[in-house]
mmCIF file of the N, C-alpha and C atoms, coordinates in Angstrom:
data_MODEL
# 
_entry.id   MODEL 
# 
loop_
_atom_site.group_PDB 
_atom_site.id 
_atom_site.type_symbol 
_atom_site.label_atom_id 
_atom_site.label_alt_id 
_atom_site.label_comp_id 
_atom_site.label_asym_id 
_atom_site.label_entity_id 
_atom_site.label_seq_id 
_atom_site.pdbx_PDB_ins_code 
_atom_site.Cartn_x 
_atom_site.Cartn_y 
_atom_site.Cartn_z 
_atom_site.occupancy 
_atom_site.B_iso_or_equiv 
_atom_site.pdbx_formal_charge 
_atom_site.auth_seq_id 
_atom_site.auth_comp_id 
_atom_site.auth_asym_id 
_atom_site.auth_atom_id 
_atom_site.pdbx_PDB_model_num 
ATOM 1   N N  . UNK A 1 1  ? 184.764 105.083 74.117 1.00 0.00 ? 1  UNK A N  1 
ATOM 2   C CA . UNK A 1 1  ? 184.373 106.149 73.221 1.00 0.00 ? 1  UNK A CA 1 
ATOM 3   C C  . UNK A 1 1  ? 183.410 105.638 72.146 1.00 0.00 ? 1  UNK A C  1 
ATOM 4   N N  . UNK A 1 2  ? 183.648 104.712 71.641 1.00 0.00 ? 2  UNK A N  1 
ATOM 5   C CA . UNK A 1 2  ? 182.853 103.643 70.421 1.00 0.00 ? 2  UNK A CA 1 
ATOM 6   C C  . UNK A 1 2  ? 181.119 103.362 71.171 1.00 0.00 ? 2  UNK A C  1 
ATOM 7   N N  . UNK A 1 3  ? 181.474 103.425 72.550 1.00 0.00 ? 3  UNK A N  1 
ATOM 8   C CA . UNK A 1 3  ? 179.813 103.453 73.101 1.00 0.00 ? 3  UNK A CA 1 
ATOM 9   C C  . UNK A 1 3  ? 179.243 104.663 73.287 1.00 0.00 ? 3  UNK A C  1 
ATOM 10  N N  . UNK A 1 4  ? 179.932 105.430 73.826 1.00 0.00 ? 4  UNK A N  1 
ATOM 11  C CA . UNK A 1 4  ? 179.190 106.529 73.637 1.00 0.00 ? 4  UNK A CA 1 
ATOM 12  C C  . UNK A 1 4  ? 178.791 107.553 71.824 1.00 0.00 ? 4  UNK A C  1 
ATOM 13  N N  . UNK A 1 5  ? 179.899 107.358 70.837 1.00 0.00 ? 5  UNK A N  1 
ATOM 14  C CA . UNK A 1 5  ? 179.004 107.727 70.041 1.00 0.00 ? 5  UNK A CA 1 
ATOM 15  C C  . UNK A 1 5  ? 178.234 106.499 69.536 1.00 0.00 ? 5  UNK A C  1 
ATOM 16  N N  . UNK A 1 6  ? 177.906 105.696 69.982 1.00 0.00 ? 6  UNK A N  1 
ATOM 17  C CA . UNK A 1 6  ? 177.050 104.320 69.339 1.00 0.00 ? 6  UNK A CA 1 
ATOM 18  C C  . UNK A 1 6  ? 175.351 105.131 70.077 1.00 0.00 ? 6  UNK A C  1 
ATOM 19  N N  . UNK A 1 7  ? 176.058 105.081 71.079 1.00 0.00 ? 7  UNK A N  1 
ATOM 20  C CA . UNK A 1 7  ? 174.468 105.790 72.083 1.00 0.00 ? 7  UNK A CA 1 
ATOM 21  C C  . UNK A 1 7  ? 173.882 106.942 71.582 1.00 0.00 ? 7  UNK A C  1 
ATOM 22  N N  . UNK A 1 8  ? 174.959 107.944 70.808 1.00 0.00 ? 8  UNK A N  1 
ATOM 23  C CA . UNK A 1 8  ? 174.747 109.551 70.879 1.00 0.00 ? 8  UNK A CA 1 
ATOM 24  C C  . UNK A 1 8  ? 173.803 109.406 69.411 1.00 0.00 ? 8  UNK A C  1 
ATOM 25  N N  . UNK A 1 9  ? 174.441 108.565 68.453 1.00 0.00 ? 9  UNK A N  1 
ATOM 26  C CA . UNK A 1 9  ? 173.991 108.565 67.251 1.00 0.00 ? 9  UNK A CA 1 
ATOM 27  C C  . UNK A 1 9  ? 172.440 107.580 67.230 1.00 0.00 ? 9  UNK A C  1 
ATOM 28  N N  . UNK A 1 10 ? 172.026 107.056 67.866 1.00 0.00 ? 10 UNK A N  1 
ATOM 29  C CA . UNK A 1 10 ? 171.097 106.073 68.444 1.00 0.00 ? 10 UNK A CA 1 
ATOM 30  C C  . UNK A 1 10 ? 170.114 106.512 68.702 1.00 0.00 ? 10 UNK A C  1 
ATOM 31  N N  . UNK A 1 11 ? 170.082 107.929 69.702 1.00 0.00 ? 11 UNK A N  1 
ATOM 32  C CA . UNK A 1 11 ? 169.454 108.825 70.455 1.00 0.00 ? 11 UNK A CA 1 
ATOM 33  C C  . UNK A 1 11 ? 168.700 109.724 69.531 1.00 0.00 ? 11 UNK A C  1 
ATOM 34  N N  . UNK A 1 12 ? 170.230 110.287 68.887 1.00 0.00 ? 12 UNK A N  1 
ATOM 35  C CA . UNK A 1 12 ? 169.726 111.306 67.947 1.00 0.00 ? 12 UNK A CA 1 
ATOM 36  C C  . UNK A 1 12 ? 168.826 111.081 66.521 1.00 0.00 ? 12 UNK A C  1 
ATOM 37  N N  . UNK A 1 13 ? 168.341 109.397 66.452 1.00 0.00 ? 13 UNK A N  1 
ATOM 38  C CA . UNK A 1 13 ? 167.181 109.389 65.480 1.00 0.00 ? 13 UNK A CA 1 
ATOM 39  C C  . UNK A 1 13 ? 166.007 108.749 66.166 1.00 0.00 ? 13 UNK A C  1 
ATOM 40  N N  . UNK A 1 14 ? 166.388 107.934 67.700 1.00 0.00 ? 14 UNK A N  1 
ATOM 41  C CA . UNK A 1 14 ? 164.899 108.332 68.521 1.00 0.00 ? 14 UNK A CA 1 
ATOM 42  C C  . UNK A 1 14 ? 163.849 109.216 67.836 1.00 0.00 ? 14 UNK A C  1 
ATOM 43  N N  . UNK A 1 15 ? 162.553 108.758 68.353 1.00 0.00 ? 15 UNK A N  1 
ATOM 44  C CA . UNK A 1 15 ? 161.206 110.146 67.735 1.00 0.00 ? 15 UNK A CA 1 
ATOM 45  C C  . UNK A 1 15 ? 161.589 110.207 66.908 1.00 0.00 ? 15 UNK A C  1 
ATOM 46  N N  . UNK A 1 16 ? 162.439 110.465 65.664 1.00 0.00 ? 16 UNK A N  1 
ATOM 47  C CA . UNK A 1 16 ? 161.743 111.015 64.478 1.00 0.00 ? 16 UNK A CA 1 
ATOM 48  C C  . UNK A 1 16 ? 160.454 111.135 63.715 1.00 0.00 ? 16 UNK A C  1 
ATOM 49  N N  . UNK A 1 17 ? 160.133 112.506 63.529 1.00 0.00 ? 17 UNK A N  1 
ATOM 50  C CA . UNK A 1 17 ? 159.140 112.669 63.081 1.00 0.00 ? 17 UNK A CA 1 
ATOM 51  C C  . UNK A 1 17 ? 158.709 111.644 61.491 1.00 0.00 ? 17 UNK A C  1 
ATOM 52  N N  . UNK A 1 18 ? 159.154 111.831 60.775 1.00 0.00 ? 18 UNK A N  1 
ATOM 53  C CA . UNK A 1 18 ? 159.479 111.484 59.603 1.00 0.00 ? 18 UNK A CA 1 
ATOM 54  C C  . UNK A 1 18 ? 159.158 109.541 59.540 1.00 0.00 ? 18 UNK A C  1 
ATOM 55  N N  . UNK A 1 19 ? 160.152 109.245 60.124 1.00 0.00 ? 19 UNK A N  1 
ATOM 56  C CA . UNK A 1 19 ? 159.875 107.768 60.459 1.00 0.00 ? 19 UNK A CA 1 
ATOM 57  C C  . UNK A 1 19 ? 158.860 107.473 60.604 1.00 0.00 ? 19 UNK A C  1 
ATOM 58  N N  . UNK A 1 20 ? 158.007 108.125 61.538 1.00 0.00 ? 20 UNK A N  1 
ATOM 59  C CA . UNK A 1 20 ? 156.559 108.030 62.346 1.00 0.00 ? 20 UNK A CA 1 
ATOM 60  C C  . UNK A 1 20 ? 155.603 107.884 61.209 1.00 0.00 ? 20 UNK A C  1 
ATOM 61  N N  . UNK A 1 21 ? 155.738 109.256 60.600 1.00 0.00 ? 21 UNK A N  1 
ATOM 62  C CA . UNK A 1 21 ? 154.899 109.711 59.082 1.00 0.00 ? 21 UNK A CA 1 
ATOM 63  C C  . UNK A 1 21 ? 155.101 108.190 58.065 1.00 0.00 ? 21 UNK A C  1 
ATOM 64  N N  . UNK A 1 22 ? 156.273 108.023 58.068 1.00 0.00 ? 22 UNK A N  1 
ATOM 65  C CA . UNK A 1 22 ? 156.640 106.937 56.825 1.00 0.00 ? 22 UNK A CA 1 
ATOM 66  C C  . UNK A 1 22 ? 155.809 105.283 57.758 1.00 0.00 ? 22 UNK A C  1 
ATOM 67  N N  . UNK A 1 23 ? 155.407 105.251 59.011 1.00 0.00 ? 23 UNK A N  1 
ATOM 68  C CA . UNK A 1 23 ? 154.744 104.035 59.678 1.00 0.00 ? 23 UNK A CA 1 
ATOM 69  C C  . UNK A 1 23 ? 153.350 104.169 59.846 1.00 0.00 ? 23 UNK A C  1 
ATOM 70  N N  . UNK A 1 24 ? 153.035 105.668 60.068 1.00 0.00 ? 24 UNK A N  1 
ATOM 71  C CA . UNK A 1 24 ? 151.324 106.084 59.830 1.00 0.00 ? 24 UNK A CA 1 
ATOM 72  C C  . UNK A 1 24 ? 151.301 105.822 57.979 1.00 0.00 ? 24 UNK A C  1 
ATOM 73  N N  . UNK A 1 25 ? 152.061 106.500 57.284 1.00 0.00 ? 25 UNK A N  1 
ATOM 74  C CA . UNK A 1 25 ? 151.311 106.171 55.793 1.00 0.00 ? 25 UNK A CA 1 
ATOM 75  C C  . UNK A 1 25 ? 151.243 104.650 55.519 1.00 0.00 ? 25 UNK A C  1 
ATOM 76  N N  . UNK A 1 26 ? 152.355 103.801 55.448 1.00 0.00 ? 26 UNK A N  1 
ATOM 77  C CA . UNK A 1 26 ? 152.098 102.337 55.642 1.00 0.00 ? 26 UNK A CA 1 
ATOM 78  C C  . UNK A 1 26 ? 150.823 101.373 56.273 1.00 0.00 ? 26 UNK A C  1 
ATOM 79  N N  . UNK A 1 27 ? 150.621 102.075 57.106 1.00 0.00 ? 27 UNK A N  1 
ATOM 80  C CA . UNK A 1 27 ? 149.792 101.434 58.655 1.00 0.00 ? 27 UNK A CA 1 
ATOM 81  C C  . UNK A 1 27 ? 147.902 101.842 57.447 1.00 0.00 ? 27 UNK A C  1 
ATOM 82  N N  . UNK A 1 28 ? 147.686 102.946 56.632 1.00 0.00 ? 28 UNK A N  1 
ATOM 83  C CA . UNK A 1 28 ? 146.587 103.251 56.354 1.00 0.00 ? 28 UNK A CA 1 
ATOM 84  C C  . UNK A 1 28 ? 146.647 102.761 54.913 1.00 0.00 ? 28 UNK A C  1 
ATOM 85  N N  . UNK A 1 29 ? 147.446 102.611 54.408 1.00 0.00 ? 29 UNK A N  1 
ATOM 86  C CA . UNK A 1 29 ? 147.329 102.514 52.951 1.00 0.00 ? 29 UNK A CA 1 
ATOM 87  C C  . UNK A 1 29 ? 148.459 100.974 52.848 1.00 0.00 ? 29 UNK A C  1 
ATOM 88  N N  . UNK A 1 30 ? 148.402 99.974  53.360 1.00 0.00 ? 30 UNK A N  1 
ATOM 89  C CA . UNK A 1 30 ? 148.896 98.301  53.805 1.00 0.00 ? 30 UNK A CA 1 
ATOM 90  C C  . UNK A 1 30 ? 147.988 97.726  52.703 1.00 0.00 ? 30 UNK A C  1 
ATOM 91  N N  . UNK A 1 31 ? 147.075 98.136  51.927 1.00 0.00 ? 31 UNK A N  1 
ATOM 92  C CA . UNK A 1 31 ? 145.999 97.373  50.969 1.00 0.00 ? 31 UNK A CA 1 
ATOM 93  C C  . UNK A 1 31 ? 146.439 97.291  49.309 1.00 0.00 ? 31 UNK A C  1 
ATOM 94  N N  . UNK A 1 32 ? 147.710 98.872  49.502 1.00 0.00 ? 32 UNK A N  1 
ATOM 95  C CA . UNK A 1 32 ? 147.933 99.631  48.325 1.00 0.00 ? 32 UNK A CA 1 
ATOM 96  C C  . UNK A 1 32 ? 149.830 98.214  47.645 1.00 0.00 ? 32 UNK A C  1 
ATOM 97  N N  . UNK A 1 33 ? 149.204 98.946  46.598 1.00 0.00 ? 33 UNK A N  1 
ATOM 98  C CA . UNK A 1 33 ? 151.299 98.170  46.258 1.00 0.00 ? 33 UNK A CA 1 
ATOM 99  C C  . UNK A 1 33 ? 151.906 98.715  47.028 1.00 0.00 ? 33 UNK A C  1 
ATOM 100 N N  . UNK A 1 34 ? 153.080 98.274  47.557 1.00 0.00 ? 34 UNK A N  1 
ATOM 101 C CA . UNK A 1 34 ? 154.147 98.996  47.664 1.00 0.00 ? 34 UNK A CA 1 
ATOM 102 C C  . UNK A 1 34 ? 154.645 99.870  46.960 1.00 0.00 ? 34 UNK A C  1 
ATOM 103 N N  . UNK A 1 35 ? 154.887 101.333 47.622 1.00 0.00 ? 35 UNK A N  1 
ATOM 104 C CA . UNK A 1 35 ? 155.199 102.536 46.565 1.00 0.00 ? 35 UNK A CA 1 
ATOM 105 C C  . UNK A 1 35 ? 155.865 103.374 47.111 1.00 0.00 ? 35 UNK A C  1 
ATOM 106 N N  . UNK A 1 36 ? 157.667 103.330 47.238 1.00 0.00 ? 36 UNK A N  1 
ATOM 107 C CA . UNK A 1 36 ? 158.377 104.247 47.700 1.00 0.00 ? 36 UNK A CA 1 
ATOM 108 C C  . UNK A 1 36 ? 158.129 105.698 48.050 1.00 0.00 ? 36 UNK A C  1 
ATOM 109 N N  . UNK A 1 37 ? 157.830 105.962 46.523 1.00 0.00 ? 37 UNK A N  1 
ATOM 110 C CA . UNK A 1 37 ? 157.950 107.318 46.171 1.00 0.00 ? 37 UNK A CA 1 
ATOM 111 C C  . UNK A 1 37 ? 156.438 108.062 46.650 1.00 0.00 ? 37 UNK A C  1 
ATOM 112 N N  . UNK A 1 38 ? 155.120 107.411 47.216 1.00 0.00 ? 38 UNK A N  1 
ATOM 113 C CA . UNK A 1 38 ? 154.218 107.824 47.976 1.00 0.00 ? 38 UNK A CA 1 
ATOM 114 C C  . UNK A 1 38 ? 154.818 107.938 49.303 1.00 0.00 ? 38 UNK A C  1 
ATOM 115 N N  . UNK A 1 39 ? 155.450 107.174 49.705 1.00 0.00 ? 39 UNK A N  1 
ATOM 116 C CA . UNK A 1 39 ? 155.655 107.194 51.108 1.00 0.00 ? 39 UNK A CA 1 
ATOM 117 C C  . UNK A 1 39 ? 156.735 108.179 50.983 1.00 0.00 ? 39 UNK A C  1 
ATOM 118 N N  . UNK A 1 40 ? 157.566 109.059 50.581 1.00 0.00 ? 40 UNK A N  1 
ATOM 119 C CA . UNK A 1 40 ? 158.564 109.627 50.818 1.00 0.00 ? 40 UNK A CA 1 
ATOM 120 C C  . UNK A 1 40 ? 157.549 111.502 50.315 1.00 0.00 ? 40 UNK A C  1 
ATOM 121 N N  . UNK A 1 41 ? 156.603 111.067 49.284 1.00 0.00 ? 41 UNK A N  1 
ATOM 122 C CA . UNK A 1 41 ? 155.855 112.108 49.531 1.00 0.00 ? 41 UNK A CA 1 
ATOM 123 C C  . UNK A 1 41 ? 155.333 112.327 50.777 1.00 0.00 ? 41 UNK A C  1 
ATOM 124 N N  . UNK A 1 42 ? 154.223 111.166 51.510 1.00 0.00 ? 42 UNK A N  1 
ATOM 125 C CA . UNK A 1 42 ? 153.635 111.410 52.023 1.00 0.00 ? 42 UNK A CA 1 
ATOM 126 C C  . UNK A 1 42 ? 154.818 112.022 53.438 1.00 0.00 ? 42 UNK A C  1 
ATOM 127 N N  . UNK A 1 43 ? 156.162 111.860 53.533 1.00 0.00 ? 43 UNK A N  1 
ATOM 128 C CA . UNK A 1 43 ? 156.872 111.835 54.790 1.00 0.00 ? 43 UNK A CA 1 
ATOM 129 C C  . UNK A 1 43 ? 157.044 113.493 54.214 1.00 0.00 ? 43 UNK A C  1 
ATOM 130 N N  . UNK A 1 44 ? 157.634 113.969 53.382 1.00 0.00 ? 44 UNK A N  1 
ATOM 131 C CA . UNK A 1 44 ? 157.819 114.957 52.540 1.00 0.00 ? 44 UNK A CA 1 
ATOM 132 C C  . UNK A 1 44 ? 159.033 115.499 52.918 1.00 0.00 ? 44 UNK A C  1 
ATOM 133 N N  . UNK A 1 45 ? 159.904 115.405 54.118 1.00 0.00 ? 45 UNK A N  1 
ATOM 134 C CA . UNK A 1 45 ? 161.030 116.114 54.643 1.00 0.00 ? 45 UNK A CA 1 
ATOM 135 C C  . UNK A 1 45 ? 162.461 115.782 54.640 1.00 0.00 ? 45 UNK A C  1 
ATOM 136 N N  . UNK A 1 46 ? 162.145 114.639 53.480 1.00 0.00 ? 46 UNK A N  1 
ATOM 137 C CA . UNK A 1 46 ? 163.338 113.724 53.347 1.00 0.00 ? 46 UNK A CA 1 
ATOM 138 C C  . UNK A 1 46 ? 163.330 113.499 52.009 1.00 0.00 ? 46 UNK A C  1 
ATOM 139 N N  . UNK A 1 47 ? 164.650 112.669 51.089 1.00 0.00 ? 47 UNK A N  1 
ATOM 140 C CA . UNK A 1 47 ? 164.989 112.324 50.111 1.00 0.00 ? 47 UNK A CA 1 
ATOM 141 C C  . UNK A 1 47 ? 164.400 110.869 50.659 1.00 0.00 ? 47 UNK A C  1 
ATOM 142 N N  . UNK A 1 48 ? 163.778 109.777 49.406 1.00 0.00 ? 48 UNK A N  1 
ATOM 143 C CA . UNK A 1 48 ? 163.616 108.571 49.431 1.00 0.00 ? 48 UNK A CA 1 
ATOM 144 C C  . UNK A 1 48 ? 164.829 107.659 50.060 1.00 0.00 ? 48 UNK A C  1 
ATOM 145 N N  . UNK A 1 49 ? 166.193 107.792 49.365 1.00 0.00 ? 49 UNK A N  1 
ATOM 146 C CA . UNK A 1 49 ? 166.944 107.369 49.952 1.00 0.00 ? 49 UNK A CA 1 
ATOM 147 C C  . UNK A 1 49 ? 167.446 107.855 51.657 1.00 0.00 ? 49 UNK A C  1 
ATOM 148 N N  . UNK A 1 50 ? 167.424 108.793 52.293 1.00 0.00 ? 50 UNK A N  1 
ATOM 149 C CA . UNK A 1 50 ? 167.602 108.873 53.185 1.00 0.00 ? 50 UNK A CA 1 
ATOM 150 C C  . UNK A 1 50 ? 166.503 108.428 54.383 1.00 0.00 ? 50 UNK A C  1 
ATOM 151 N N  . UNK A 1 51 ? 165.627 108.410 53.539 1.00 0.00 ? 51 UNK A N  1 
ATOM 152 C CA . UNK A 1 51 ? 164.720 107.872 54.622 1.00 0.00 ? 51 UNK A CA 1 
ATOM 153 C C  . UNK A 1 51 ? 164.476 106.583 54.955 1.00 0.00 ? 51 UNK A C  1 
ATOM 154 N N  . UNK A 1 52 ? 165.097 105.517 53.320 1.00 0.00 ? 52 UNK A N  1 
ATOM 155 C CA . UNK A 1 52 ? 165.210 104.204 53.697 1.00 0.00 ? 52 UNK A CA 1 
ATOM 156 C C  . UNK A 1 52 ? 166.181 104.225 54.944 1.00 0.00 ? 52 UNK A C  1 
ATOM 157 N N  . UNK A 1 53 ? 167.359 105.015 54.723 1.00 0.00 ? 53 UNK A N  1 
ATOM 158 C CA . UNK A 1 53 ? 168.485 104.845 55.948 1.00 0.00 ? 53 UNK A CA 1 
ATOM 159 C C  . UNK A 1 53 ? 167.915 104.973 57.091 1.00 0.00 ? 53 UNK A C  1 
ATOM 160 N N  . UNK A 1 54 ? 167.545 106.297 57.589 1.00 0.00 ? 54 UNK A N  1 
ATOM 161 C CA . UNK A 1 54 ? 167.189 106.311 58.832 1.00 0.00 ? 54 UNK A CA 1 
ATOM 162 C C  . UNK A 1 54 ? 165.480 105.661 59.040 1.00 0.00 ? 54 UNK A C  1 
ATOM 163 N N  . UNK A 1 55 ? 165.151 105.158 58.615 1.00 0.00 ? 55 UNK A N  1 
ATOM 164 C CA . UNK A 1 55 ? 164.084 103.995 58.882 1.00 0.00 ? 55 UNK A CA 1 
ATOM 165 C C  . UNK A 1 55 ? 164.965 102.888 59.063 1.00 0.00 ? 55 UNK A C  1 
ATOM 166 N N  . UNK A 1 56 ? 165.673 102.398 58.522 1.00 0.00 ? 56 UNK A N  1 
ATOM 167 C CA . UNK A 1 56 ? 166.501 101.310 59.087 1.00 0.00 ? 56 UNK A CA 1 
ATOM 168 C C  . UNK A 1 56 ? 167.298 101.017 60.075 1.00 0.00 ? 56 UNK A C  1 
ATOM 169 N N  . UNK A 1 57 ? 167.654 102.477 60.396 1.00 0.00 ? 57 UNK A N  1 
ATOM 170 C CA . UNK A 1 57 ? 168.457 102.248 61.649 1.00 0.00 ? 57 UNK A CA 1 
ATOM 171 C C  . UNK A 1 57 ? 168.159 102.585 62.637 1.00 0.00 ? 57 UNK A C  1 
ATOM 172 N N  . UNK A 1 58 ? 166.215 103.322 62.512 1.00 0.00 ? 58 UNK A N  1 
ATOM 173 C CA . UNK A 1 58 ? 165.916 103.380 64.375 1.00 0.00 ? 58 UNK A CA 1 
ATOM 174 C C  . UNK A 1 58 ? 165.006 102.198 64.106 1.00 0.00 ? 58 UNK A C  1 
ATOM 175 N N  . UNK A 1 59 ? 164.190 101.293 63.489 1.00 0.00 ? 59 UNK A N  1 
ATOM 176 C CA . UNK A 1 59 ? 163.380 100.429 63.203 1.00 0.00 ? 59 UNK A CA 1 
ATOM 177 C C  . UNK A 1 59 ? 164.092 99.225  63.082 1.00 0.00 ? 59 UNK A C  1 
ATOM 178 N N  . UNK A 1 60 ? 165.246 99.027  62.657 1.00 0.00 ? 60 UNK A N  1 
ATOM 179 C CA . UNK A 1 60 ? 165.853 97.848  62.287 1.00 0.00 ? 60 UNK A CA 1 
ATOM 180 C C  . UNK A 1 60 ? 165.549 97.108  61.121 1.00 0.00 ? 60 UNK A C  1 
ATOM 181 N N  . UNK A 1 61 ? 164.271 97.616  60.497 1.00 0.00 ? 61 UNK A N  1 
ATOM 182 C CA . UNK A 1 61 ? 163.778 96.580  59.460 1.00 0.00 ? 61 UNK A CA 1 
ATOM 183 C C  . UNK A 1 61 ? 163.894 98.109  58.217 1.00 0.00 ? 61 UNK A C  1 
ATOM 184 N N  . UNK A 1 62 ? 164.396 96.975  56.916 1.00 0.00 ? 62 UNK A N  1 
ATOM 185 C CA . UNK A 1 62 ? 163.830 98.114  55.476 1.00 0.00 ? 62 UNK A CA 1 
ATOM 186 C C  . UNK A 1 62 ? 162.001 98.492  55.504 1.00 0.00 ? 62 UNK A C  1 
ATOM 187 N N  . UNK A 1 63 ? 161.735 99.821  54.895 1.00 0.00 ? 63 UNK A N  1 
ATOM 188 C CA . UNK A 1 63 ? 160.500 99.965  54.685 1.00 0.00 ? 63 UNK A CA 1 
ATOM 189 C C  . UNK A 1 63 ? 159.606 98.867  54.234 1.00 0.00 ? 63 UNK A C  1 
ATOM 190 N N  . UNK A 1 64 ? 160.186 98.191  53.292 1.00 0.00 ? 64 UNK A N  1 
ATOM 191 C CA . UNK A 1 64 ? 159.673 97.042  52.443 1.00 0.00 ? 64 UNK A CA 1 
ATOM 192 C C  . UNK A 1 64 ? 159.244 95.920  53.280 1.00 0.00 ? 64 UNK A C  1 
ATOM 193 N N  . UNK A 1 65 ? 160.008 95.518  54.460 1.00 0.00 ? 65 UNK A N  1 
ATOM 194 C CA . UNK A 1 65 ? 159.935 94.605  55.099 1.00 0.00 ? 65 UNK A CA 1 
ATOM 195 C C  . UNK A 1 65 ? 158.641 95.170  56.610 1.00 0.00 ? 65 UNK A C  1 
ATOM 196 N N  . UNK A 1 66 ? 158.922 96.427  56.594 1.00 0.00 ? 66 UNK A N  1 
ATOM 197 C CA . UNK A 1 66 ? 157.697 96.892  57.600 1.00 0.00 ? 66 UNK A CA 1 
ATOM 198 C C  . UNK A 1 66 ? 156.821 97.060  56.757 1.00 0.00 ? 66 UNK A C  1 
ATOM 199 N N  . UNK A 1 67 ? 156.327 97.323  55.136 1.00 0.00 ? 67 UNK A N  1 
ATOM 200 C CA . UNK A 1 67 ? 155.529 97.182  55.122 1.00 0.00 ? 67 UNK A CA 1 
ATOM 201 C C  . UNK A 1 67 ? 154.429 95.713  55.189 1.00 0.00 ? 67 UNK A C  1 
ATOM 202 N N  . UNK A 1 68 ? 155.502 94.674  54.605 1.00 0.00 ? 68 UNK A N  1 
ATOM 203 C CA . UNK A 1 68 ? 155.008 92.792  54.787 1.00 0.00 ? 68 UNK A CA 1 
ATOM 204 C C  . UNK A 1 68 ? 154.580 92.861  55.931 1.00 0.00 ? 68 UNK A C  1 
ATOM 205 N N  . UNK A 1 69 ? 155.431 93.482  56.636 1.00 0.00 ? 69 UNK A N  1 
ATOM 206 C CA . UNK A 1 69 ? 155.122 92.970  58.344 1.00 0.00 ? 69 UNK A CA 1 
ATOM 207 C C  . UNK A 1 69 ? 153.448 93.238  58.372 1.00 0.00 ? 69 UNK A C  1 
ATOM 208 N N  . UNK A 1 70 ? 152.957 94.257  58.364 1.00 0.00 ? 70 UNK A N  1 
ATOM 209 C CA . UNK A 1 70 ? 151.928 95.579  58.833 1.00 0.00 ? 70 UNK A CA 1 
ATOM 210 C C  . UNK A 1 70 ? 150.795 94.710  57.462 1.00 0.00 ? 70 UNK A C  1 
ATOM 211 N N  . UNK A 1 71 ? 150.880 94.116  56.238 1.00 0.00 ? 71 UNK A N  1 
ATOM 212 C CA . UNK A 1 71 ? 150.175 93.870  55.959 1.00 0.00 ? 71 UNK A CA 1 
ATOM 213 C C  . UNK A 1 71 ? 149.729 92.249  55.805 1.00 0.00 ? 71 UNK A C  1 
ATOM 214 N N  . UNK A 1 72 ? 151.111 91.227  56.785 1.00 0.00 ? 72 UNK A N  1 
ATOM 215 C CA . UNK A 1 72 ? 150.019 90.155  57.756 1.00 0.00 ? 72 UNK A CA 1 
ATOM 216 C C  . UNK A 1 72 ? 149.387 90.358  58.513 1.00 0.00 ? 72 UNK A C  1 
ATOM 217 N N  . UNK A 1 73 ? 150.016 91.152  59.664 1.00 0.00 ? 73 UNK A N  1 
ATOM 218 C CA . UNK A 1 73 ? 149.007 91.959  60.748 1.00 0.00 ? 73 UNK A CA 1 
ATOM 219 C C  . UNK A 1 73 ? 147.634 92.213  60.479 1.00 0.00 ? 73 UNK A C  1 
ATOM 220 N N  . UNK A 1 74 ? 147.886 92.603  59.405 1.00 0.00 ? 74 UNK A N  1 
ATOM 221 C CA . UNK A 1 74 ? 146.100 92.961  59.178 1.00 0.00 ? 74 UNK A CA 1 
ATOM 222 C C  . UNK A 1 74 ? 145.447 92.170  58.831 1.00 0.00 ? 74 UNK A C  1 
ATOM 223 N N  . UNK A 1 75 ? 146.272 91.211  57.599 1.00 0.00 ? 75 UNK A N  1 
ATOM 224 C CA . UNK A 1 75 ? 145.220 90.262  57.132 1.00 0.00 ? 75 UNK A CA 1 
ATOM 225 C C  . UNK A 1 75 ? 144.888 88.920  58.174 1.00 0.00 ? 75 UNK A C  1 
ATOM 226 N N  . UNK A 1 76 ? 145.790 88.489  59.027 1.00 0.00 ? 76 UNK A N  1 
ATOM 227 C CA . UNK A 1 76 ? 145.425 88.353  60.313 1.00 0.00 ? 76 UNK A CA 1 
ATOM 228 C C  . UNK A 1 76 ? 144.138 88.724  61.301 1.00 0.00 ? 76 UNK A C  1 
ATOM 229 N N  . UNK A 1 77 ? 144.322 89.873  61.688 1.00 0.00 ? 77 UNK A N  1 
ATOM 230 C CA . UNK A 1 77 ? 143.597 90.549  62.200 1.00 0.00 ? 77 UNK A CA 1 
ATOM 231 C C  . UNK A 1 77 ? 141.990 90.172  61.302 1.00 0.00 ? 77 UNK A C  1 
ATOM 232 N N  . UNK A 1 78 ? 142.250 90.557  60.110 1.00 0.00 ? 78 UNK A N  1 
ATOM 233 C CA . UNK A 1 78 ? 140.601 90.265  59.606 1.00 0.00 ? 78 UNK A CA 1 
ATOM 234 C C  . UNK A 1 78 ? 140.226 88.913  59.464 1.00 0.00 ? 78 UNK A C  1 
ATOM 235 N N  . UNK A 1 79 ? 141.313 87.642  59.436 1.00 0.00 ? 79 UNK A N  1 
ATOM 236 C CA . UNK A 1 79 ? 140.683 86.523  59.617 1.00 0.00 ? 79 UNK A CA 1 
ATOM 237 C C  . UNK A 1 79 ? 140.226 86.075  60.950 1.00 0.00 ? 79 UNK A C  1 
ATOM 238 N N  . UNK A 1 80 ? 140.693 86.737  61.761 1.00 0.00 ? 80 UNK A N  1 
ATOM 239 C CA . UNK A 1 80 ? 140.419 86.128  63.273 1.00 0.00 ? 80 UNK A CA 1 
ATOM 240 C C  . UNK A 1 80 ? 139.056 87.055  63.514 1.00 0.00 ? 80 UNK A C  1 
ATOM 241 N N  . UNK A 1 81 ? 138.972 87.587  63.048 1.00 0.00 ? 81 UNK A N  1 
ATOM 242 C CA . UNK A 1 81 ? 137.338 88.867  63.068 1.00 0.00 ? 81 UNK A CA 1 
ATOM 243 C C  . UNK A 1 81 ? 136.257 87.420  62.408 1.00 0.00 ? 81 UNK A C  1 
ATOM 244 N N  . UNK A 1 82 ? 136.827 86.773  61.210 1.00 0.00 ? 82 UNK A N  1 
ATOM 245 C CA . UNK A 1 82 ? 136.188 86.184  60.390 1.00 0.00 ? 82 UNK A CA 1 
ATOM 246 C C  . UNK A 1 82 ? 135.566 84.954  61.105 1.00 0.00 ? 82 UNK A C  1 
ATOM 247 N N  . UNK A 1 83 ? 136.351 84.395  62.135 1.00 0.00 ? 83 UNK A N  1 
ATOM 248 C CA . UNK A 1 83 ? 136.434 83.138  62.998 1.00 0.00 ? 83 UNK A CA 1 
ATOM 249 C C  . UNK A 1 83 ? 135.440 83.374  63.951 1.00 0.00 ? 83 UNK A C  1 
# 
């Protein structure tokens, strides 16, 4: 029983829209500070805190930490352009 609601609850934050929104605003604005409360605008369908939650638990990582991630990636990305 413990697997199946492990699966059901798993499933049911698959796709989220919201998540997506909160990884597109990150992904364009990676140059900017870090700024909760833009990104929970820009997601708009959620409370800040709930969206740290369910970003964490279909992503595995805090916002904070996808955003570090997303802005080596890039700066990466532009040194190897540079090379």
């Amino acid at each position: 029983m413990c697997t199946i609601l492990f699966y059901t609850v798993k499933n049911m934050y698959e796709g989220r829209a919201d998540v997506g929104r909160a990884k597109a605003y990150i992904r364009e604005h990676w140059r900017e500070k870090f700024d909760m409360d833009a990104i929970t605008a820009a997601v708009g369908s959620v409370s800040g805190r709930h969206l740290r939650r369910i970003f964490k638990e279909v992503t595995g990582r805090t916002l904070f930490v996808y955003y570090q991630n997303v802005k080596i990636e890039k700066i990466q990305e532009i040194c190897w352009r540079a090379i």
